[in-house]
N, C-alpha and C positions, 0 to 999 in steps of 0.2 A: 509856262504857257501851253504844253502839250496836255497838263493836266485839265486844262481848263476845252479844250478843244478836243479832248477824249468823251469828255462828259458831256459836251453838245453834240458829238456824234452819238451817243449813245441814246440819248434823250430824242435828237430827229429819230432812229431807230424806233424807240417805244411808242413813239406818237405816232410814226408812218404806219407802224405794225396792227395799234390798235385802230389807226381808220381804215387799215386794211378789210378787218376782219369786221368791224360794223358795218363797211359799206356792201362787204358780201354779203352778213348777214341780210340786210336792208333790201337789198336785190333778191335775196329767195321769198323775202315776206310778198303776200302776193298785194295790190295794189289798192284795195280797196281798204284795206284794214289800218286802223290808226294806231296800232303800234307802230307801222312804218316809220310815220313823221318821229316818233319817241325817239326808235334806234338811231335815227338819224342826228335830230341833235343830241343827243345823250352821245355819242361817240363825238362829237366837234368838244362837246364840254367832257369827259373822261380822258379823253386823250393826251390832251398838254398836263393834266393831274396826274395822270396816271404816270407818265411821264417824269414829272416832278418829281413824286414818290419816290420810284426806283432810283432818280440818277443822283438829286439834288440832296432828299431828305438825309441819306446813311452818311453823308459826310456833314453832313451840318451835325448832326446828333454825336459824331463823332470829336468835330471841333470845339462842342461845349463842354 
C-alpha cells in the first residue's frame, strides 16, 4: 500500500510543480496577447500527463 501512496505523492508533486510553473509563466505573459489563454490551458491539460508519464508509465512498462 505504501507503494501505491509513494506514487500518488509523487504524481500530486509533478502536477503541482508543472502548474506551478505555467501559471508563473502565464502571469509574466502580458495580457493582451493570446498566447496567454494557450499557456493556461495547455498547463490544466500537460499536467495530469505529464504527471502520468513520469510516475505511472515506468512501472507499467516495467510490469509487462
Amino acid at each position: 500500500m505504501s507503494d501505491v501512496r509513494s506514487d500518488f505523492l509523487r504524481f500530486v508533486a509533478v502536477v503541482f510543480a508543472v502548474d506551478v510553473l505555467g501559471l508563473g509563466l502565464w502571469q509574466v505573459l502580458p495580457p493582451e496577447t493570446s498566447i496567454r489563454t494557450a499557456v493556461l490551458f495547455g498547463t490544466l491539460v500537460v499536467a495530469p500527463l505529464l504527471g502520468f508519464l513520469l510516475v505511472y508509465a515506468p512501472a507499467a512498462s516495467e510490469a509487462g
